[in-house]
N, C-alpha and C positions, 0 to 999 in steps of 0.2 A: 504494500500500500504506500502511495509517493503524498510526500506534503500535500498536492495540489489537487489530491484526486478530488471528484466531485461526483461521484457515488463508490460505494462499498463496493471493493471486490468478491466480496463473499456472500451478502446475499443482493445487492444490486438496488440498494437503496439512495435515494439523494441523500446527502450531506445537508443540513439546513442553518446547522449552530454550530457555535463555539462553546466548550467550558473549561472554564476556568482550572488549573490547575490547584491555584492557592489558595480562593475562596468558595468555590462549585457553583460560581456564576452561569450563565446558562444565557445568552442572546446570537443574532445572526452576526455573522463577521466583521459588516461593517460596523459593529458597536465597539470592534474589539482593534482598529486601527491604532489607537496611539498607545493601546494595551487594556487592559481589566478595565472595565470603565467602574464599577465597583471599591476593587484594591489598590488596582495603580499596574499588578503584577503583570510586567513584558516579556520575560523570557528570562534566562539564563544569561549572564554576561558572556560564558564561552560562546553560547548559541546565536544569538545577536551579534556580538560583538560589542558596539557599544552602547546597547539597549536602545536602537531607532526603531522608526515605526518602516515598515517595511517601503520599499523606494525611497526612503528621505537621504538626504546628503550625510554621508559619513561627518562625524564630530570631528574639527581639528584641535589637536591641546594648543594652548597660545606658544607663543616662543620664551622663552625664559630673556627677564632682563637684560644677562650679559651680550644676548645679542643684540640687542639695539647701544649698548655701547659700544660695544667694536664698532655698528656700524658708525654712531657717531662721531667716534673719533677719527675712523676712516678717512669719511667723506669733510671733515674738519683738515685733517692728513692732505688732501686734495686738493680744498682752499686754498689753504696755505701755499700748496706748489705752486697752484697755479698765480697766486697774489706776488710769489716772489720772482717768476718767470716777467711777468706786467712788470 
């Protein structure tokens, strides 16, 4: 039986709902898009990854401070060459 199937292999029934694994919530799929509408509960973080709703854009983590100093001293690095070139 594949994630996507949309009736039962076994006795050849439609699929109609979702339930809930953590609370036994019980509605059609669309209720269940951004997760449990219920408990909150998305998935598994291994399973997911990083807990989205299915098609949404992967989470990027920010960049850590020290990158943006390099960059700024960088590009300060730059100025300079170029202010003393002038």
């Amino acid at each position: 039986m594949g994630r996507n199937d949309k009736v039962c292999p076994h006795c050849g029934r439609f699929f109609s709902s979702v339930l809930c694994p953590r609370c036994g919530y019980t509605a059609h799929a669309s209720k269940f898009i951004g997760g449990c509408p219920v408990c909150g509960y998305s998935g598994p973080v291994e399973e997911h990854g990083a807990r989205n709703a299915p098609g949404a854009p992967d989470r990027v983590e920010p960049l850590p401070a020290w990158v943006f100093i390099v960059a700024g001293l960088l590009v300060l690095g730059a100025l300079a060459a170029l202010l003393s070139v002038l």
